[in-house]
PATOR-237822 format. One record per atom (N, C-alpha, C, O, CB): x, y, z; atom name; residue number from 1; residue in three letters. Coordinates in nm, 4 decimals, padded with zeros to 6 digits, always signed. Last residue first. Glycine has a CB too. Layout:
BEGIN
xx  yy  zz  atome  num  residu
X  Y  Z  CA  NUM  ALA
...
END
This chain:
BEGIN
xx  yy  zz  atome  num  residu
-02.8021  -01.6601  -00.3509  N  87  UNK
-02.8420  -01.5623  -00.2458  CA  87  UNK
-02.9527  -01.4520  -00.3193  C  87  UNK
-03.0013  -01.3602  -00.2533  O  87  UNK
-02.6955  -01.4816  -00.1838  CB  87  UNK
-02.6691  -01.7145  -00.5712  N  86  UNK
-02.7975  -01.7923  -00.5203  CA  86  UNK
-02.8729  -01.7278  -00.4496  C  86  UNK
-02.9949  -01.7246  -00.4655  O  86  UNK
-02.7784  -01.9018  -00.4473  CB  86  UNK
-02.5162  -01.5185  -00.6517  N  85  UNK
-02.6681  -01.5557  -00.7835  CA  85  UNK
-02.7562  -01.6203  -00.6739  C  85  UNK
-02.8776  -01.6016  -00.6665  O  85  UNK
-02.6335  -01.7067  -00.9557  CB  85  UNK
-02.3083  -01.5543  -00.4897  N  84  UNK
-02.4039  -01.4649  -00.4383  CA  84  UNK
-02.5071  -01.4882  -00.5863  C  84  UNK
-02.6066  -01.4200  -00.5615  O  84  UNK
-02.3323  -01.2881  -00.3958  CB  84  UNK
-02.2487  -01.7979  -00.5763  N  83  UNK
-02.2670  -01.7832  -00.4280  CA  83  UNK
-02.3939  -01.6481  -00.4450  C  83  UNK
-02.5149  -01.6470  -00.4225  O  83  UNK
-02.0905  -01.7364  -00.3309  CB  83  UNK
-02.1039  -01.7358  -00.7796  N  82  UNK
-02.2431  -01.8298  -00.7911  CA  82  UNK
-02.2740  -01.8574  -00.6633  C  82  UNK
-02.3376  -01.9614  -00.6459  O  82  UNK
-02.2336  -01.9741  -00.8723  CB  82  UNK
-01.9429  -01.5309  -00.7203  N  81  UNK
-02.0023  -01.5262  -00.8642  CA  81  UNK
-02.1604  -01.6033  -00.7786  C  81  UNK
-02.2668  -01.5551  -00.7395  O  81  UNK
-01.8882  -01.6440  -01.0232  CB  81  UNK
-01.7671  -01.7357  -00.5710  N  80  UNK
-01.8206  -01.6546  -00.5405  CA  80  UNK
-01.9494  -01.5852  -00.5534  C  80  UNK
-02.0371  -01.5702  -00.4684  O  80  UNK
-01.7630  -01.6193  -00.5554  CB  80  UNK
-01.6869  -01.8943  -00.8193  N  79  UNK
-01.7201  -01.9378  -00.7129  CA  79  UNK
-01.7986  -01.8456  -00.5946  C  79  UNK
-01.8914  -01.8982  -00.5331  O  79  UNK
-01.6092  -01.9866  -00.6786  CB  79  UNK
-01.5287  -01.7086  -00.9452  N  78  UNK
-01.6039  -01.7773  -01.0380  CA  78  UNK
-01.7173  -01.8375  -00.9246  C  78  UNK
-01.8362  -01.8219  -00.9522  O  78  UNK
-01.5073  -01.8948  -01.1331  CB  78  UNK
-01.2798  -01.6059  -00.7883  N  77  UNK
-01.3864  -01.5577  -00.8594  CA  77  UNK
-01.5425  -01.5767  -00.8637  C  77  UNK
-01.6370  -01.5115  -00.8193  O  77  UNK
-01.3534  -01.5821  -00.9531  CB  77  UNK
-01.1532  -01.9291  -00.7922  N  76  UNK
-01.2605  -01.8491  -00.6595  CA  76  UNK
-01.3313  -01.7646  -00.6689  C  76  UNK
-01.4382  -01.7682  -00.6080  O  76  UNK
-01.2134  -01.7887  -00.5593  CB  76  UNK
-01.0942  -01.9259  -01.0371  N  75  UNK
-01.1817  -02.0130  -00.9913  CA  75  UNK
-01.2321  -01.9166  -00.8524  C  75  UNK
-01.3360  -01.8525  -00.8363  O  75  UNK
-01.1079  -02.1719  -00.9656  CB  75  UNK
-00.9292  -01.6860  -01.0750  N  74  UNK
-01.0127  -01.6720  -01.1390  CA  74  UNK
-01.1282  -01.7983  -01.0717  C  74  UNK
-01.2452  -01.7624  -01.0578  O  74  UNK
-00.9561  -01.6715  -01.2827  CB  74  UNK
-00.7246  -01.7357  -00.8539  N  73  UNK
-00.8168  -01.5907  -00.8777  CA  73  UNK
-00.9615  -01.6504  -00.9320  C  73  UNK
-01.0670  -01.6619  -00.8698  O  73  UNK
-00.7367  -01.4669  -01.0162  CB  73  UNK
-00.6386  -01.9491  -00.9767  N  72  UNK
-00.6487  -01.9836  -00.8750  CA  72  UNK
-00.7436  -01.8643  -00.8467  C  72  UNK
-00.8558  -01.9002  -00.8112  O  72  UNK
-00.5269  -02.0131  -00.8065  CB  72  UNK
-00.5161  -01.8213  -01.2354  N  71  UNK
-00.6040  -01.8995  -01.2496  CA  71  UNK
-00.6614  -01.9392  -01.1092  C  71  UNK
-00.7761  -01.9769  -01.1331  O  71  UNK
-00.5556  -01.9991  -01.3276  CB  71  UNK
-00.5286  -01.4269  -01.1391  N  70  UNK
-00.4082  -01.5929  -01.1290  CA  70  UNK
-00.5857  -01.7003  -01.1733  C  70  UNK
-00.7041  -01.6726  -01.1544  O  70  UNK
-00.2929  -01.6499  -00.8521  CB  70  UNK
-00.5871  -01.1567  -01.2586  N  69  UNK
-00.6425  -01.2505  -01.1757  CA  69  UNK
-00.5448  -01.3938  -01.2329  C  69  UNK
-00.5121  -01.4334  -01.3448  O  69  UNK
-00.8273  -01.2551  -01.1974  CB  69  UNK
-00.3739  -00.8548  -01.2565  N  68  UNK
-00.5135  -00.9630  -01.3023  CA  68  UNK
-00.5157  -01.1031  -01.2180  C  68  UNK
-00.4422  -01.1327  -01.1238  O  68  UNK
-00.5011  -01.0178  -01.4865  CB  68  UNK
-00.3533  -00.5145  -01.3258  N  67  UNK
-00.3669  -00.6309  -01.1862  CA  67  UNK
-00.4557  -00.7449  -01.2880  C  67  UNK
-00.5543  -00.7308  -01.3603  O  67  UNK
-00.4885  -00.5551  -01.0009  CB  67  UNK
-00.1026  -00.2406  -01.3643  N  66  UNK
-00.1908  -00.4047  -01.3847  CA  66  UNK
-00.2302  -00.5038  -01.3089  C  66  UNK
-00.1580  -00.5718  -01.2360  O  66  UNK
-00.1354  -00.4878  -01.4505  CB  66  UNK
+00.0653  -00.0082  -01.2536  N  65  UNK
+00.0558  -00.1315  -01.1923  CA  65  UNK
-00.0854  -00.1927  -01.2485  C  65  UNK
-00.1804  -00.1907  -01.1702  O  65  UNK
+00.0644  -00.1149  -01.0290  CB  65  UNK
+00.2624  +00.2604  -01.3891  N  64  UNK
+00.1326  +00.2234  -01.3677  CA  64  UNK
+00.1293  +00.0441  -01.3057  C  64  UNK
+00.2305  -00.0172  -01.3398  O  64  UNK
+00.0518  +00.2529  -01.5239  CB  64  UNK
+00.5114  +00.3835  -01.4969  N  63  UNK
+00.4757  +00.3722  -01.3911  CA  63  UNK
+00.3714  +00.3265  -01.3055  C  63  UNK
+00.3716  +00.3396  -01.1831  O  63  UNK
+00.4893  +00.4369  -01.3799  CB  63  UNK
+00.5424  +00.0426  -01.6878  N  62  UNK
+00.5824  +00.1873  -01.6923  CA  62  UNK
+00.5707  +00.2309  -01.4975  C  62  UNK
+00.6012  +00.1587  -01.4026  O  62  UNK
+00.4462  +00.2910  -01.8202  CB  62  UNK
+00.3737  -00.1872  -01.5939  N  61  UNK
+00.3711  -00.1269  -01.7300  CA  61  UNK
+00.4065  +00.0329  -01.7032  C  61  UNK
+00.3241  +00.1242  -01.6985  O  61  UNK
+00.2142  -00.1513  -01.8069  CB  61  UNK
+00.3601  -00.4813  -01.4108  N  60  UNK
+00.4132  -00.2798  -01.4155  CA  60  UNK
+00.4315  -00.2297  -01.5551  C  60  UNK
+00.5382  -00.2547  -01.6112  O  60  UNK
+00.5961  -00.2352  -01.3367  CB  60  UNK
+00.1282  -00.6945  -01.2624  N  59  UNK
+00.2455  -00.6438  -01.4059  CA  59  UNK
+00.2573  -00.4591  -01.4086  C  59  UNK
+00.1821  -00.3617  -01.4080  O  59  UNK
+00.1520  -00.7067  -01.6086  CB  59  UNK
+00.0445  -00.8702  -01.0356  N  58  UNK
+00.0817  -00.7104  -01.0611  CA  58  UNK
+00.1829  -00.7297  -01.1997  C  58  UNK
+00.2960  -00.7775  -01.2082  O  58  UNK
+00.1800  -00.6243  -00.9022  CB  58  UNK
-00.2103  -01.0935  -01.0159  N  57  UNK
-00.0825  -01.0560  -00.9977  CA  57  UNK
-00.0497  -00.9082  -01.0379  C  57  UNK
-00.1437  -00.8371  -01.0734  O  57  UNK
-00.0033  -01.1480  -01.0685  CB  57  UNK
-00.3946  -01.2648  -00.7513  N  56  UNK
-00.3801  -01.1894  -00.8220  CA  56  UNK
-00.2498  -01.1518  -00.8395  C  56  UNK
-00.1677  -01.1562  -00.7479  O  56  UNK
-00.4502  -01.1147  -00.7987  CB  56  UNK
-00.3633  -01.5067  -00.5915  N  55  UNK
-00.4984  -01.4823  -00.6455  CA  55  UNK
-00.5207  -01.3927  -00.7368  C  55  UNK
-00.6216  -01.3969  -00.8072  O  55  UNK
-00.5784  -01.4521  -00.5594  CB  55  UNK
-00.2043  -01.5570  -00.3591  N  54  UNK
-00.1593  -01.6032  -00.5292  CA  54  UNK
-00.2760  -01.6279  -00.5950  C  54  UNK
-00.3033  -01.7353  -00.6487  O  54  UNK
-00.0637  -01.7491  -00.5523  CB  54  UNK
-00.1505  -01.4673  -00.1430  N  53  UNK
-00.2502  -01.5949  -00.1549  CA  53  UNK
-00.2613  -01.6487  -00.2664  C  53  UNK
-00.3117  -01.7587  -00.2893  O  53  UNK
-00.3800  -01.5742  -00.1243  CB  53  UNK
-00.0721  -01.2440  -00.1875  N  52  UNK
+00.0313  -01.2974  -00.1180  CA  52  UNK
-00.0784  -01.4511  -00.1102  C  52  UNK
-00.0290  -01.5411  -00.0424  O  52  UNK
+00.0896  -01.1954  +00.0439  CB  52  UNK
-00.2510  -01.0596  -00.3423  N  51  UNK
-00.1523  -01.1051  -00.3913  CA  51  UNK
-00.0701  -01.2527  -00.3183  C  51  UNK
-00.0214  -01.3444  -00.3844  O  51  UNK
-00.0792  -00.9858  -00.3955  CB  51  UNK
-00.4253  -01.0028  -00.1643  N  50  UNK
-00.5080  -01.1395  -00.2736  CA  50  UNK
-00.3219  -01.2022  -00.3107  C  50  UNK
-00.2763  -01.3165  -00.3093  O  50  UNK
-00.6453  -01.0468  -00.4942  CB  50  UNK
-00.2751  -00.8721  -00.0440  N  49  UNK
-00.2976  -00.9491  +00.0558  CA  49  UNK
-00.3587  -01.0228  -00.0830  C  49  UNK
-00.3094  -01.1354  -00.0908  O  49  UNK
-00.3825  -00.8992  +00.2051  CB  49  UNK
-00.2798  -00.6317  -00.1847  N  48  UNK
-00.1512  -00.6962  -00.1876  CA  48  UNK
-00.1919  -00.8580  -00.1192  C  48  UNK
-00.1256  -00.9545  -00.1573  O  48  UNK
-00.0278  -00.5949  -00.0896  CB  48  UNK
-00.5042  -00.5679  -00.2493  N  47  UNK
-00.4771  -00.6323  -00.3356  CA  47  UNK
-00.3329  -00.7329  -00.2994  C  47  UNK
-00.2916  -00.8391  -00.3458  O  47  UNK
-00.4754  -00.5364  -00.4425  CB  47  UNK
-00.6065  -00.4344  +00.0052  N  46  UNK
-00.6697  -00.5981  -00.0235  CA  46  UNK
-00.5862  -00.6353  -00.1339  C  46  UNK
-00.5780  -00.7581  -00.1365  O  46  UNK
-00.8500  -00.6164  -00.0736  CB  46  UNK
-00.4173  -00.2372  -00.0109  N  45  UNK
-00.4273  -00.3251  +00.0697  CA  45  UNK
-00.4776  -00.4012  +00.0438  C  45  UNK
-00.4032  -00.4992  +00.0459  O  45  UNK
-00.4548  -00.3087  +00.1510  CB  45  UNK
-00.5686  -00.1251  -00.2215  N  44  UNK
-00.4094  -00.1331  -00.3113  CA  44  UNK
-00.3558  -00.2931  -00.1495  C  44  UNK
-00.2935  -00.3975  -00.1683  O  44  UNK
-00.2566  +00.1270  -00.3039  CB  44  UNK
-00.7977  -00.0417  -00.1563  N  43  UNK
-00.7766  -00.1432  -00.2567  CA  43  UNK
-00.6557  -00.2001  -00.2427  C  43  UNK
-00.6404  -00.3219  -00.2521  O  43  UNK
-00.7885  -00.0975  -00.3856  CB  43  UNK
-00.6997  +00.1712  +00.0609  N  42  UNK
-00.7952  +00.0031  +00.1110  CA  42  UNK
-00.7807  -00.0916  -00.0488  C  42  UNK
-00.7522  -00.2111  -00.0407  O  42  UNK
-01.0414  +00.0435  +00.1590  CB  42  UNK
-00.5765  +00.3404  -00.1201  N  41  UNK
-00.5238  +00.3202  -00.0378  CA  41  UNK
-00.6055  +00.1329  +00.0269  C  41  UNK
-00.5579  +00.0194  +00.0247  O  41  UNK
-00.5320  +00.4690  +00.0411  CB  41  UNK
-00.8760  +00.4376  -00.2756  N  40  UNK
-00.7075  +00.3254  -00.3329  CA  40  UNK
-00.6605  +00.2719  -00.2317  C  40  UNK
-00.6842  +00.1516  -00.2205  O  40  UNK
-00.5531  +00.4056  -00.3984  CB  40  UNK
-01.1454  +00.3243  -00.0563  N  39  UNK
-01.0482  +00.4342  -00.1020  CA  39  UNK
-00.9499  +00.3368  -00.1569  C  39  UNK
-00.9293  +00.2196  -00.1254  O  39  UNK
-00.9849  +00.5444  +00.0199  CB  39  UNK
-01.4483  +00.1762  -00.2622  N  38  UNK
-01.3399  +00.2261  -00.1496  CA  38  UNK
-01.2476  +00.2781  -00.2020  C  38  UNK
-01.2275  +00.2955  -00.3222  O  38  UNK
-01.2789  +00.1329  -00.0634  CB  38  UNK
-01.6257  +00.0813  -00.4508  N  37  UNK
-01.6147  +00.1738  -00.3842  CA  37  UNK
-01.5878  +00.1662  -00.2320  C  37  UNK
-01.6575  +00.1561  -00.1310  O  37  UNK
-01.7078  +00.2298  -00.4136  CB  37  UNK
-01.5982  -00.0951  -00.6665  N  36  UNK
-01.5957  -00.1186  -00.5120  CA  36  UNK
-01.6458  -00.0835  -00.4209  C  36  UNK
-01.6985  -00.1457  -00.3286  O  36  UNK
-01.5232  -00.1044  -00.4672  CB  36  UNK
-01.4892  +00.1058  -00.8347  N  35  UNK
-01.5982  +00.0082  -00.8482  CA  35  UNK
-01.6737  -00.0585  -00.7418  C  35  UNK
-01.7961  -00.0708  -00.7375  O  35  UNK
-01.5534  -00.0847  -00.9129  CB  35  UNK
-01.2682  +00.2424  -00.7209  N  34  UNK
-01.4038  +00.3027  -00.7812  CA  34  UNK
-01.5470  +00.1733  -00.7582  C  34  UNK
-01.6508  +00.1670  -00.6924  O  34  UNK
-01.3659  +00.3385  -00.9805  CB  34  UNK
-01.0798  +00.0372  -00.7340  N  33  UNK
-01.1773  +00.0908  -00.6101  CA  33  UNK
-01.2558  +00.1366  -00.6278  C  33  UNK
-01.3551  +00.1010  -00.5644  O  33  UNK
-01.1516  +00.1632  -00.5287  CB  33  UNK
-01.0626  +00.0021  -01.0209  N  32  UNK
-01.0955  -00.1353  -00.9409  CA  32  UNK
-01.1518  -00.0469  -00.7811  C  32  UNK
-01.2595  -00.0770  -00.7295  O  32  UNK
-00.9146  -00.2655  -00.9199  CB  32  UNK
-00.9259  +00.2225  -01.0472  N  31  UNK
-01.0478  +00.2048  -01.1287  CA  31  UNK
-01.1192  +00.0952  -01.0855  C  31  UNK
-01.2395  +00.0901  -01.1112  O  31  UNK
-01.0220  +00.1893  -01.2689  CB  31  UNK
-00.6807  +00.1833  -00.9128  N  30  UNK
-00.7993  +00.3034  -00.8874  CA  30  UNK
-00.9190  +00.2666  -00.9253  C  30  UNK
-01.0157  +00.2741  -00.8495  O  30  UNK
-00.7808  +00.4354  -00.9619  CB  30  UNK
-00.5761  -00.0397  -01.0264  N  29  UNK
-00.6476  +00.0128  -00.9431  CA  29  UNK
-00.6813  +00.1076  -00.8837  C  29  UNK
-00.7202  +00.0885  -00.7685  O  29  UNK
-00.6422  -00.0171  -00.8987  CB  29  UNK
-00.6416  -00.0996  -01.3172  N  28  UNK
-00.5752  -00.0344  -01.2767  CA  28  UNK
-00.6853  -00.0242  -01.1298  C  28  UNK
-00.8072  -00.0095  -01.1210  O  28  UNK
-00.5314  +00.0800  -01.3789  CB  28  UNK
-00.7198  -00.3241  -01.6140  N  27  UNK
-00.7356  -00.3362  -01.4650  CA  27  UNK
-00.6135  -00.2381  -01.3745  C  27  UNK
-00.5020  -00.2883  -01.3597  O  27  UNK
-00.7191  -00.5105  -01.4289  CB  27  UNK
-00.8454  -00.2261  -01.8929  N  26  UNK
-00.7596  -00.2238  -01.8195  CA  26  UNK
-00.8030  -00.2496  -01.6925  C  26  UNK
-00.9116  -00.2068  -01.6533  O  26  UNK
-00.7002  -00.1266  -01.8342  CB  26  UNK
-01.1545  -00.3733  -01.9268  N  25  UNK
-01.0902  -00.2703  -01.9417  CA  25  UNK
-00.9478  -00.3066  -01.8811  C  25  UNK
-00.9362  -00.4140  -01.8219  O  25  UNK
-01.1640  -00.1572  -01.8838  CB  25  UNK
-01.3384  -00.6145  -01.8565  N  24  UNK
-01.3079  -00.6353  -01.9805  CA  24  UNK
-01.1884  -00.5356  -02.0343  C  24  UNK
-01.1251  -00.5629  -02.1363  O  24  UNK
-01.4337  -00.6242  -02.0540  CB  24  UNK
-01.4336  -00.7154  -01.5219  N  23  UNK
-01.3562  -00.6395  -01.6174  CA  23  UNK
-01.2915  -00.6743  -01.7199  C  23  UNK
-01.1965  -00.7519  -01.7103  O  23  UNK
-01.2824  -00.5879  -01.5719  CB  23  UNK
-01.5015  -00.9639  -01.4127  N  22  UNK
-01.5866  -00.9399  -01.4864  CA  22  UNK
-01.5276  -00.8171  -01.6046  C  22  UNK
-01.5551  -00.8137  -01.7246  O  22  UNK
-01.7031  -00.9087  -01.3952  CB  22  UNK
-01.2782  -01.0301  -01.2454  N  21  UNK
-01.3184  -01.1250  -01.3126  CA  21  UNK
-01.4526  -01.0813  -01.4183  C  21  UNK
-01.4969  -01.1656  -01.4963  O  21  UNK
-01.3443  -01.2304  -01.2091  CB  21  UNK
-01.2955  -00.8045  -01.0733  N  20  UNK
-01.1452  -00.8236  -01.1979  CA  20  UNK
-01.2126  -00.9155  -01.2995  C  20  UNK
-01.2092  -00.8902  -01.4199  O  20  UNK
-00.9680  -00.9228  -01.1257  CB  20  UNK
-01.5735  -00.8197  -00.9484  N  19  UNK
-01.4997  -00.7066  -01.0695  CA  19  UNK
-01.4095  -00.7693  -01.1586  C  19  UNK
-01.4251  -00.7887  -01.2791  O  19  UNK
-01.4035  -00.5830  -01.0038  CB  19  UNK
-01.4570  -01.0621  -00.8135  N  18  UNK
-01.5231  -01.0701  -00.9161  CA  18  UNK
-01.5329  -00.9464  -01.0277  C  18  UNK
-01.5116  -00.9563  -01.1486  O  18  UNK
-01.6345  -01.1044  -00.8659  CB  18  UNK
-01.2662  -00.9562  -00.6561  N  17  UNK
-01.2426  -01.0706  -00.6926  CA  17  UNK
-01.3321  -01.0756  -00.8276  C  17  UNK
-01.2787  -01.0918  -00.9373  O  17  UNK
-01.2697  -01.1705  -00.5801  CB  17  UNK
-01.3901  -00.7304  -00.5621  N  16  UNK
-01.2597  -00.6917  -00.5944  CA  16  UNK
-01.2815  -00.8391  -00.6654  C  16  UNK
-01.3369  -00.8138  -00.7724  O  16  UNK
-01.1300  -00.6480  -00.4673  CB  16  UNK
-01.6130  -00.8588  -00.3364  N  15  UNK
-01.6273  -00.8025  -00.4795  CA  15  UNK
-01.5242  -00.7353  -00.5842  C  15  UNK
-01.5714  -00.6873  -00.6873  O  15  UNK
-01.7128  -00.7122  -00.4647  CB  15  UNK
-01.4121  -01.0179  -00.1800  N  14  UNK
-01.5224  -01.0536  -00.2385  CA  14  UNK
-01.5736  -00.9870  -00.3938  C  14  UNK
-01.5748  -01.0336  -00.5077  O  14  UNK
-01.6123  -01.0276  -00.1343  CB  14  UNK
-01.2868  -00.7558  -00.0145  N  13  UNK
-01.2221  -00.8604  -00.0791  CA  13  UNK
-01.2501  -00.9261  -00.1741  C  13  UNK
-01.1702  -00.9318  -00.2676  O  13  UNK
-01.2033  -00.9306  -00.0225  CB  13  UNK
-01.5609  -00.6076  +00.0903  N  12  UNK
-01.4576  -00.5678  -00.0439  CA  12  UNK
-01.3888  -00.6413  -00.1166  C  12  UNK
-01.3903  -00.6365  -00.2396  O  12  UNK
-01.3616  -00.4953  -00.0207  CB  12  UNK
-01.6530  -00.8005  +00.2271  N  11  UNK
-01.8114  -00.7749  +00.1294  CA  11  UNK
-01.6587  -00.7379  +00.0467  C  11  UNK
-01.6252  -00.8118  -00.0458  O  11  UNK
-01.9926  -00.6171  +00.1756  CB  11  UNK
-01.5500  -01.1103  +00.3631  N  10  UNK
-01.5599  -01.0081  +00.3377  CA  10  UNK
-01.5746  -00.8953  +00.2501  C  10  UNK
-01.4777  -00.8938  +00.1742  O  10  UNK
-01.5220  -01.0081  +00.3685  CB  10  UNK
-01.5210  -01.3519  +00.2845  N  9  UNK
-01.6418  -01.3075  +00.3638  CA  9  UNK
-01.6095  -01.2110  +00.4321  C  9  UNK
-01.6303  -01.2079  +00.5534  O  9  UNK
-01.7010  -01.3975  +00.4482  CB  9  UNK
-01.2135  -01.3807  +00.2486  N  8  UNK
-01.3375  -01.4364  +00.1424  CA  8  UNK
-01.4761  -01.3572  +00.1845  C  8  UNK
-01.5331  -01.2989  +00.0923  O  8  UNK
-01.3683  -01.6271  +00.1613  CB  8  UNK
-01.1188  -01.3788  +00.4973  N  7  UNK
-01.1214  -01.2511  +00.3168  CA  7  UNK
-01.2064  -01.2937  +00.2335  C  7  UNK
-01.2659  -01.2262  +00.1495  O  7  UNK
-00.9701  -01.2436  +00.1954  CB  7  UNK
-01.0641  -01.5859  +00.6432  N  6  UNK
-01.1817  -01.4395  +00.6479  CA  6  UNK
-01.2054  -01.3669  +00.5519  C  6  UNK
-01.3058  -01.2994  +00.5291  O  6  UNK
-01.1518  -01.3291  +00.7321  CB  6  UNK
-00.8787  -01.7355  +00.5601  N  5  UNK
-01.0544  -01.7704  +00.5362  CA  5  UNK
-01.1322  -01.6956  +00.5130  C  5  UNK
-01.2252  -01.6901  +00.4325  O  5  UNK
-01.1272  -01.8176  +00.6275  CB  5  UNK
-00.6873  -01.7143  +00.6590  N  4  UNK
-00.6892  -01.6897  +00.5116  CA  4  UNK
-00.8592  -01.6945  +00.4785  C  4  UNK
-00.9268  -01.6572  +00.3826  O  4  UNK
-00.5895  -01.8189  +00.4214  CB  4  UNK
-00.6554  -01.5058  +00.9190  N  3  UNK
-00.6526  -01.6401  +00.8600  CA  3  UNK
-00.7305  -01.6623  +00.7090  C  3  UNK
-00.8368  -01.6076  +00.6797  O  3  UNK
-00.7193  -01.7337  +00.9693  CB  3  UNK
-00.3800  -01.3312  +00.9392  N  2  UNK
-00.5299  -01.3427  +00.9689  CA  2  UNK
-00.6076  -01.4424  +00.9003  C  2  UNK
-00.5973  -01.4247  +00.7789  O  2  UNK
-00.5949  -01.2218  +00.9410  CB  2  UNK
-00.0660  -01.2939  +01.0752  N  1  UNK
-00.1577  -01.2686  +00.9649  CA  1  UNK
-00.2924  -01.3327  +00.9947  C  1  UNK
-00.2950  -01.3950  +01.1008  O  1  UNK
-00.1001  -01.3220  +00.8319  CB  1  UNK
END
């Protein structure tokens, strides 16, 4: 696996993090790639990988998949956030 570092500084990973953290709507991903803009398929990949770093979680509501942000999500989020304000 690839070292946990790189995802951060990387432009999709990055803005997936803060979307969630700014989305007030359902969090479905599709609607999270849209935003992004990339394909599901590349979301549904960065998501599993936030997943396995315990940054985001999946609740299944039927056949549909929920995504939200772990408190650990939400600080790095947050962190990010004020990375790029400075920039």
């Amino acid at each position: 696996m690839k070292d946990n570092f790189d995802i951060f500084f990387r432009r999709k990973p990055a803005l997936m993090l803060v979307a969630l953290r700014k989305m007030s709507k359902v969090r479905y991903g599709s609607v999270l790639a849209k935003e992004v803009d990339c394909t599901y398929s590349h979301a549904v990949k960065i998501l599993q990988t936030l997943e396995v770093l315990g940054l985001v979680n999946f609740q299944k509501k039927g056949r549909i998949k929920l995504i939200e942000l772990t408190k650990k999500g939400e600080e790095i989020s947050e962190h990010i956030e004020n990375i790029r304000r400075k920039l």
